[in-house]
C-alpha angles and dihedrals in degrees: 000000000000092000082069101050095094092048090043094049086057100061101091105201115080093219094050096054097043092055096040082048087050094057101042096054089050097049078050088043101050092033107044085160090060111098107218113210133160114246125174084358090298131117101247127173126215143204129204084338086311127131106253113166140331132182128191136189127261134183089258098014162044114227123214122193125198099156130259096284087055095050094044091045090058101022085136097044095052088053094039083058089053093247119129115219139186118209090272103041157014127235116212101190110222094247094052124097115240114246098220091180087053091055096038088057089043088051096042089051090051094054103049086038100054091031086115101033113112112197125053110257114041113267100205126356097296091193108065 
């Protein structure tokens, strides 16, 4: 997490970087084979050299990008969890709580589903 230290102290509101710290240790936590890194001055995780997962800070919430496949995988799980979402990310308003159940099946997915890819964005829907 210390790699993390310099992104987290920027975020000027106290709440917001408690809860984008939060889940940034947990995703570290649950997923000790994940490598963290900071790319386009964001807090990303890889895989085998593969994109995972990133999130990033806005004004009214936290974004979570799985990549397309991923949204479109759990598209109902991400509304049933109250969270709106694009193609490319998923908007967990400040005042939500996180579903941790929900991520952990999104990175999970990502992960069996990339396990052969070998650049770092898909190249084509993996998964299908």
């Amino acid at each position: 997490m210390e790699l993390f230290i310099d992104y987290l102290k920027q975020i000027q509101n106290t709440q917001h970087r408690a809860k984008t710290q939060e889940i940034l240790l947990w995703v570290a936590k649950k997923f000790p084979m994940l490598q963290p890194k900071i790319s386009w001055n964001q807090p990303i995780f890889t895989d085998h050299g593969t994109f995972i997962i990133g999130f990033s800070v806005a004004k009214h919430h936290l974004a979570v990008a799985p990549e397309r496949v991923g949204i479109e995988r759990f598209s109902k799980e991400i509304t049933k969890s109250g969270y709106q979402h694009s193609k490319e990310l998923i908007r967990i308003q400040w005042d939500q709580t996180i579903d941790f159940i929900l991520l952990e099946k999104i990175i999970q997915f990502n992960r069996m589903d990339k396990e052969h890819c070998s650049t770092f964005w898909r190249k084509e829907n993996l998964s299908q």
